[in-house]
N, C-alpha and C positions, 0 to 999 in steps of 0.2 A: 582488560578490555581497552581496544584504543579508541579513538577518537570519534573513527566512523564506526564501528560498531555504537559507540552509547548514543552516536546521531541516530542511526537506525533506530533504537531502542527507542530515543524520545517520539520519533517520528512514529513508530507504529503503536505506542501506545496512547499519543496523541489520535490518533483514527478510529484508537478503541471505541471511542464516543459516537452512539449516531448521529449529535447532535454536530459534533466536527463533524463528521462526513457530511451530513448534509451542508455543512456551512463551505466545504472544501468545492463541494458539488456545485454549489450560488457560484463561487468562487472561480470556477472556470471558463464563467460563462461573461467574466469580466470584474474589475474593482467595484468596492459596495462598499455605502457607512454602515456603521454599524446598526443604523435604527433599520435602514432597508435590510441588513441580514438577521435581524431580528423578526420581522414580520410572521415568519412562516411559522415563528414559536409560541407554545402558551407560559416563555420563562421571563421575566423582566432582565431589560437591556442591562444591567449587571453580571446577567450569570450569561446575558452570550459574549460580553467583553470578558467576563472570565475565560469562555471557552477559547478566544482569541487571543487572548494572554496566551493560554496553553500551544495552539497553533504556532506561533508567533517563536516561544521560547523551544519549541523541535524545530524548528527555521522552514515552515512550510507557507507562513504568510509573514507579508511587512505592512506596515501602515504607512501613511504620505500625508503630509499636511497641503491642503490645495483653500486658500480661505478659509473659511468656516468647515471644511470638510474635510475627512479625516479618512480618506476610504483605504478601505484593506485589501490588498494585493495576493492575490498566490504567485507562490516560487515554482513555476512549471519544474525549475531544473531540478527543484529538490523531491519532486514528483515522480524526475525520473531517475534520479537514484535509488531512489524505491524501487520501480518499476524493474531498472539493471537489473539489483539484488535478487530479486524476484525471478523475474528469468533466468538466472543462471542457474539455480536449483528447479527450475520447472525444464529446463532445456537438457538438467542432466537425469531426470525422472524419465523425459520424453527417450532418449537411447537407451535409458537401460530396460524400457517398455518394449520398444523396437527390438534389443537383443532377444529378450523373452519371445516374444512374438514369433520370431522368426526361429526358436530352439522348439516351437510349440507346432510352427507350422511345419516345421520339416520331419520331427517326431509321426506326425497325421499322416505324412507322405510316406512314412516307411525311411525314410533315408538316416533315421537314426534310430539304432536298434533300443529298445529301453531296457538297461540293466536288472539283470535278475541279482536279488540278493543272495549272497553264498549261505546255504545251511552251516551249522555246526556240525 
């Protein structure tokens, strides 16, 4: 496996969690300490710096020191390397959809005759 493969790996099995996603989700919508992306939880602020450790170590968020405040960042970029990966096996699902389609729709029309099986 290389490199970006096991990044893919930590990355989507970071996601696995709803509780990531919903922390990736806060997360888009700008930097947040962690007591504010805590709030929306009934976990104590331990187990969602756990979940940000996990985030953090698949390179999906970083953290910043600004004074007293420590707020946590998402990596839009590493967001969209997800996103690439992702599309490129949905965009080749999507033609090989369209060949079918189009073997299916011409089949209906008559323009292709449908093979009869040979007796023995």
């Amino acid at each position: 496996m290389n490199a970006s493969e096991a990044g893919l790996d930590r990355a989507f099995a970071a996601l696995s969690d709803p509780v990531r996603r919903a922390i990736v989700a806060r997360l888009s919508r700008g930097p947040s300490t962690l007591g504010e992306l805590a709030e929306p939880f009934a976990i104590s602020l331990q187990a969602v710096s756990k979940h940000i450790t996990v985030l953090e170590e698949a390179g999906l968020v970083w953290r910043t020191r600004e004074a007293q405040r420590r707020p946590v960042h998402l990596d839009a970029a590493a967001l969209q390397r997800l996103t690439a990966w992702i599309d490129r096996y949905r965009l080749e699902a999507e033609a090989a959809y369209r060949r079918l389609d189009a073997v299916v729709a011409a089949t209906r029309l008559g323009s292709i005759a449908p093979t009869k099986e040979k007796e023995s």
